[in-house]
C-alpha positions, 0 to 999 in steps of 0.5 A, a space after each residue: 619888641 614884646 610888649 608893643 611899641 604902641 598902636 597909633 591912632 589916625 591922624 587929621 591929615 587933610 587928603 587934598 594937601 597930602 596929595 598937592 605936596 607930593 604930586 610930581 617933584 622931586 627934592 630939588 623941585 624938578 618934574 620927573 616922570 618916574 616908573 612909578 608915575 607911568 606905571 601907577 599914577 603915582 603921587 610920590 616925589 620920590 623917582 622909581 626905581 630909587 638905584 640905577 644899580 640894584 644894592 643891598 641894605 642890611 636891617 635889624 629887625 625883631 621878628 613879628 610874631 603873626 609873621 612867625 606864624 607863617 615865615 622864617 624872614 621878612 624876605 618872604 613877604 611879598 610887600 618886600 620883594 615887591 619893593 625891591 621890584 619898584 625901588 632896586 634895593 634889596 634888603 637884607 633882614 637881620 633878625 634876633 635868634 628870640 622874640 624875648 623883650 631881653 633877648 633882643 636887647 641883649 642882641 641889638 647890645 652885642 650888635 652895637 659893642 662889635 661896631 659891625 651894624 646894619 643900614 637900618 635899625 628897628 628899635 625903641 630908642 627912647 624906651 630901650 637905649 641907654 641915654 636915649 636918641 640923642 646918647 645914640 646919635 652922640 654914640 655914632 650909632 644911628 644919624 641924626 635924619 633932619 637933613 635926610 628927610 629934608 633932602 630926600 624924604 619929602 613924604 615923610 616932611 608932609 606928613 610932619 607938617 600936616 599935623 603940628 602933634 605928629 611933629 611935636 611926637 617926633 622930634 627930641 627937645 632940640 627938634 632932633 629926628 631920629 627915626 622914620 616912624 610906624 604912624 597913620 592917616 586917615 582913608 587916602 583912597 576911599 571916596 567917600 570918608 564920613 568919620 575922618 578922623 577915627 581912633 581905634 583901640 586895639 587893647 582892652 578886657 574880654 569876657 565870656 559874654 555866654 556865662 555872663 548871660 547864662 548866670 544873668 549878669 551884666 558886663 561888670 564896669 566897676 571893680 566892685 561889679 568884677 568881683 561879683 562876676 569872677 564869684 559867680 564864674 568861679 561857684 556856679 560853673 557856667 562851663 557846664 562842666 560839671 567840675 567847678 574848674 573855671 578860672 574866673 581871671 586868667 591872665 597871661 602871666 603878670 604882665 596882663 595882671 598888671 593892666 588891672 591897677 589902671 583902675 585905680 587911675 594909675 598905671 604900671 609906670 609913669 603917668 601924668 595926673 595934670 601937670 604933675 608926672 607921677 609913677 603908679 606903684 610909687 602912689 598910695 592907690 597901688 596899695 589899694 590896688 593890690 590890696 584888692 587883687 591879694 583879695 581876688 587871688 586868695 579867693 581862687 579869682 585868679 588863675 594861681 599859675 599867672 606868673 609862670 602861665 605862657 602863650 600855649 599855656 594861656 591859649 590852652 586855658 582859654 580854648 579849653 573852656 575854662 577861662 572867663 576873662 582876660 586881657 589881650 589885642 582885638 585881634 591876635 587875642 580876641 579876634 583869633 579866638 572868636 574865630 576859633 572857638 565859634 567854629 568849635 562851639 557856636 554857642 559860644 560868645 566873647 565881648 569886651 568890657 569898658 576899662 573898669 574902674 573903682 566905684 565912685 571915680 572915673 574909668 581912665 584908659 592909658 592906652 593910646 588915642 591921640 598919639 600919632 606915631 609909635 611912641 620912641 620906635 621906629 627905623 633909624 639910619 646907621 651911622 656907619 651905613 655907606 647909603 644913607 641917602 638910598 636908605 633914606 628915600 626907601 623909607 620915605 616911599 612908605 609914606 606916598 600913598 602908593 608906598 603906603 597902600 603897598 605897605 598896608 594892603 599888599 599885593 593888589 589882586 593876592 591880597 586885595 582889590 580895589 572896590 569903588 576907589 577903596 582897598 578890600 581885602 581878599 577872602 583869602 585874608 579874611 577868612 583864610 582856608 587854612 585858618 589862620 586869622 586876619 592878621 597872620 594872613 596878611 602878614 605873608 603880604 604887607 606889614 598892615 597889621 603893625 610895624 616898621 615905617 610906613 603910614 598904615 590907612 585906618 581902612 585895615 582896621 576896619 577890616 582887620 576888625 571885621 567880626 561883629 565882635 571886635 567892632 563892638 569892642 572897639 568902642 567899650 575899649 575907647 571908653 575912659 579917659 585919657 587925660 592921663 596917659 603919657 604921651 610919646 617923645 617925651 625925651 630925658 636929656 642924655 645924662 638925664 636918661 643914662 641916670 634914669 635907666 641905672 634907677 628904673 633898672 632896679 626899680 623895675 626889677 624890685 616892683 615887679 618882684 613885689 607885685 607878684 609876691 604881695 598878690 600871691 601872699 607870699 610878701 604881706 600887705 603890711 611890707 608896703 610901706 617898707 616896699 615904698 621906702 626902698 623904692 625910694 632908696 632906690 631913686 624913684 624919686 629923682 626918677 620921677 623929678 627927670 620924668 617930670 622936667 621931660 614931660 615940662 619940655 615936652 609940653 613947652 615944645 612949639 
């Protein structure tokens, strides 16, 4: 989906237990010697190949951007063809004609109106179907999978129970599972493990770390220390272009503004501030927010064209030295750009910012850090799928460690060796000849840098993240609070997320339309209050009111 499903942070799975309950049985307990096991010393209970007889499973999946770059279908990565070799199902990808969040629901729409669906289905269940799992399940449109994954994903049940958070986050309240998730673990693999638990951060603010030092500025931490840096970006010409044509603040369109209300301590959306739920722009602090961005924005801090500015547009803008901040992902924004702009200037320097913050509070991050699996995404069984047993136990082979090792680092020898018991990537990955980044090379082998279902071992991020610079600004991301991010599985009930959605539809609709607006001064900051009040017209209120039962049950859960 555009916009992420999420990245996961790793989880305190203990590698002895993982590996003692999926060494060498089958679901019924019997011991099978399987191709995978002569071939790999494998750990998985899952028989290989799957099939005596080759099948096809057809799947909708949106397509990858960093595999965009390179492919036209996921059929041409080679984990696939490498796991049709190993399991003999083939699968068929079925992908929306748009990488658009709308357009791919307006597809996945049309798909499920014509009943003609797919064996598996990549999806934002919670976030994106209209009365949530549940509703789809009761819909017939994908399967309830406990009895699958009890029967025939034993890799996947040992995951759940390694970790009572990785259960909690997926199941509905009733204890539903309803897909097979993207998740992660700590290093299967490596001998030694010193940090067995790390949490990555793949999102954050970055800066041009070279006009902080050349003005003699310190990295802003506070909004108060934002708005001296972007004035000094913006009159002193640090470019060096002699045009004072630097865009203090760029953000790729108002999605990416969007982020900067977070430090007031609110989100763009729901959040928890304790026990109590809350909606960010339905706060007073929204109003300060932006209030303050109006302020930034009249000023010329702000690039005048974020709202209608596109991924070239903000590439431009970027590697065309003129822009001084932004926000973006470690490594498809500031990883492709570190690269590319030290290879044309070596005098040029990126870092990364702490979450600001408003002077006198604290910095809270509303990212994720403690979730465990991709938040309401992943793959689901359809229910009108004739190989749900099949489907099922290919899935579950992303979650044995050979499956995911497989799954994360591709093809052993194309992609990868094996350094002392530990998964490196190859120089054709990490400084690939024909310039593409990390994770555009590596996506033409393996689904390592995000999506799908399959359990990703922190060792990629390590070296997905191998710059100097994303290392540092991985901990300046971390920085902050999370005590208030939402977490994932959070499940209205189905009448409760049908009406949900009918309100945060045009709450939505009419909160992003203001934001623009009142930064850009074309709605006063005097309309606020009217802004409110039709907000609360609209239903924010009972929105809230559903959000908060969920999030009751969620933490009632056991």
């Amino acid at each position: 989906m555009k916009g992420k499903l999420g990245m996961v942070s790793a989880l305190s799975l203990s590698v002895v237990l993982f590996a003692s309950v999926l060494t060498g049985c089958t679901s019924n307990g019997t011991k099978q010697t399987s191709t995978s096991e002569k071939n790999e010393a494998s750990l998985s209970s899952i028989p290989l190949p799957i099939v005596n007889k080759p099948i096809t499973l057809k799947m909708f999946v949106p397509m990858d951007a960093k595999v965009a770059a390179t492919m036209k279908n996921y059929n041409e990565i080679a984990v696939f063809k490498e796991l049709e070799k190993r399991t003999g199902i083939h699968i068929e990808f079925i992908h929306p004609a748009s990488m658009d969040g709308a357009a791919i629901k307006e597809q996945f729409n049309l798909m499920v109106a014509s009943g003609d669906l797919p064996d598996l289905i990549y999806y934002n269940w919670i976030g994106d179907y209209n009365g949530g799992p549940n509703k789809a399940i009761k819909d017939g449109v994908i399967l309830p999978l406990n009895d699958l994954v009890d029967k025939y994903s034993p890799n996947l049940k040992a995951f759940m129970n390694s970790d009572p958070k990785a259960n909690k986050q997926l199941r509905t309240d009733d204890g539903t599972i309803y897909v097979y998730p993207e998740a992660q673990s700590p290093n299967q693999y490596a001998k030694v493990n010193p940090n067995p638990n790390p949490a990555f951060q793949t999102f954050g603010w970055q800066i041009r770390q070279d006009w902080l030092e050349k003005l003699n500025l310190k990295s802003p931490e506070t909004i108060d220390d934002w708005y001296e840096v972007l004035k000094a970006f913006k009159t002193k010409n640090p470019s060096g272009s002699g045009k004072n044509d630097e865009i203090p603040l760029a953000p790729k369109g108002a999605g990416d503004l969007q982020n900067w209300v977070r430090a007031w301590g609110i989100n763009y959306g729901f959040y928890h501030d304790g026990d109590n739920v809350k909606y960010g722009p339905y706060t007073p602090e929204y109003k300060e927010a932006l209030t303050t961005l109006a302020k930034w924005y009249k000023e010329g801090l702000i690039d005048p064209d974020f709202g209608i500015t596109d991924a070239k547009q903000f590439d431009t803008k970027v590697m065309g030295n003129r822009a001084g901040s932004w926000t973006g992902s470690t490594s498809g924004t500031f990883g492709r750009f570190v690269q590319l702009m030290k290879a044309k200037d070596p005098s040029v320097k990126l870092s990364g910012t702490v979450p600001p913050y408003v002077t006198g509070t604290k910095s809270y991050n509303f990212n994720v850090d403690e979730i465990k699996v991709a938040s309401g995404g992943g793959v689901a069984i359809s229910a009108k799928s004739k190989y749900a047993k099949e489907a099922a136990m290919w899935l579950d082979y992303g979650y044995s460690p050979e499956g995911s090792l497989l799954n994360t680092f591709g093809i052993e020898g194309e992609s990868y060796k094996m350094v002392n018991g530990s998964p490196q990537l190859l120089p054709e990955i990490t400084n690939n000849p024909k310039g593409l980044s990390i994770d555009e090379a590596l996506s033409k082998y393996s689904r390592g840098s995000g999506g799908l279902a399959f359990v990703m071992t922190p060792e990629i991020w390590q070296q997905r993240m191998a710059l100097p610079e994303q290392q540092q600004i991985i901990g300046l991301w971390k920085a902050g609070s999370y005590d208030r991010t939402m977490p994932p599985g959070v499940t209205p009930t189905i009448e409760e997320s049908t009406k949900m959605a009918s309100i945060t539809s045009a709450v939505n609709t009419y909160r992003d339309e203001i934001f623009s607006k009142m930064i850009m001064g074309q709605v006063p900051l005097s309309e606020f209050d009217n802004y409110m009040s039709k907000l609360k017209a609209m239903g924010i209120e009972d929105a809230i009111k559903i959000q908060q039962a969920a999030y009751d049950r969620y933490m009632a859960r056991q």
